[in-house]
N, C-alpha and C positions, 0 to 999 in steps of 0.2 A: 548857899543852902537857904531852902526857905520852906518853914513850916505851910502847910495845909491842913484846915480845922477838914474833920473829915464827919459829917453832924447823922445821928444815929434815930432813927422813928420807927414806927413798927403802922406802917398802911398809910403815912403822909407824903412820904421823901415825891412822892409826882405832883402835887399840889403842891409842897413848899416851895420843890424846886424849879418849877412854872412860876410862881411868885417872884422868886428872889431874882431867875432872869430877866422878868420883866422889871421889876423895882431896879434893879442894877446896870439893864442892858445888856446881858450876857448873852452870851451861846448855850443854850441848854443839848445837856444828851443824856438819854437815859437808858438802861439796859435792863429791863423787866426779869423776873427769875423767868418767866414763861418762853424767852429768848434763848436760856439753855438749851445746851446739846443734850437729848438724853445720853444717860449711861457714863456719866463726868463723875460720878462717885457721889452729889451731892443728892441728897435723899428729896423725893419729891414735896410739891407744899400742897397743901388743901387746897381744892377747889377757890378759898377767899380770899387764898393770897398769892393766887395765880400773876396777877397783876402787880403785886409787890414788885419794886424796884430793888435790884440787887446791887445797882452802881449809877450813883449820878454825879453830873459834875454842871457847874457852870464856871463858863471861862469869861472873866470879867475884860471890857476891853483894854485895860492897860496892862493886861498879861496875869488878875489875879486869880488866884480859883478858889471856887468852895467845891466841895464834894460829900457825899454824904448815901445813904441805902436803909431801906427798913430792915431791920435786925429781928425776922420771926425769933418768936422767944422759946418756942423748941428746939431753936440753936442759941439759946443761953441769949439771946440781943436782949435789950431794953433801950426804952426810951433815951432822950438825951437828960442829964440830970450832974450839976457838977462843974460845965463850962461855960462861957460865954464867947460868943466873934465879936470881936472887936474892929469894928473898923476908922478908918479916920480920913473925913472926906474933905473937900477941897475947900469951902463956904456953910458958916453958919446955915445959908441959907440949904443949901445943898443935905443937910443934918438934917433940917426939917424937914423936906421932903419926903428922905427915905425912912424917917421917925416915925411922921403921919401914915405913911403906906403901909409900914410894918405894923402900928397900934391896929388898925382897922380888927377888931374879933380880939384882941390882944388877952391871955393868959391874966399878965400883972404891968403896970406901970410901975415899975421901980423907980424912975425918975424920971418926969418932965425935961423935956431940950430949954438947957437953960446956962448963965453962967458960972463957970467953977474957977479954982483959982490954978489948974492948968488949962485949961479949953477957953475959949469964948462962946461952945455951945455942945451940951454933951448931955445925954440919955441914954437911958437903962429900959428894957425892958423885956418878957418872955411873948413873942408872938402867938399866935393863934396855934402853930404847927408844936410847939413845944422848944422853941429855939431861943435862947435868952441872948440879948444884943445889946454890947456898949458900941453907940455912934459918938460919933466928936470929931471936931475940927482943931485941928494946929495953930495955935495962938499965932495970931497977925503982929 
């Protein structure tokens, strides 16, 4: 068994999730609400969030996933607020990489890639999209 963070936005999830396959190298795939079947029982959306993403995923190449969908908030959704993804990558240097790509527009720098007394290189931060990110690498 293995958890999948499943990360919640309201008009970002196709921007972020273009990002994060590109920053990651994943397979992106998205399902737009405008891709529904009418008459599914789910109530139409405005004109503005025609384009809302109802299901995304990317599948990272070593089999991992993220997934995540905008939560219009006349169905009760909201933002993300509360978690973090944690990932943990192969090289310090590899940390900074995807550290630097994600800061670009970045919300908050919670902390610098830097060292701590479990990692040899580990940061904190909320990206541009609303998605808050512990990166680090596995003590050599």
């Amino acid at each position: 068994m293995q958890f999948i963070p499943y990360l919640s936005f309201q008009g970002e999830c196709r921007p972020a999730f273009t990002t994060y396959a590109e920053i990651f190298d994943g397979t992106l795939e998205l399902m737009p609400f405008s891709d529904m079947p009418p008459g599914d029982g789910m109530p139409s959306l405005p004109p503005e969030q025609a384009g809302w993403i109802m299901h995304g995923s990317v599948t990272l190449p070593d089999g991992g996933l993220l997934m995540g969908a905008d939560m219009p908030p006349q169905f009760g959704g909201e933002r993300m607020a509360g978690a973090s993804v944690a990932i943990s990558l192969p090289s310090p240097a590899e940390v900074n990489r995807v550290f630097d790509a994600l800061k670009v527009d970045a919300q908050t720098i919670a902390m610098e890639v830097g060292p701590t007394f479990f990692s040899p290189a580990f940061g904190m931060l909320t990206d541009r999209f609303g998605t808050s990110w512990m990166i680090m690498t596995e003590p050599q």
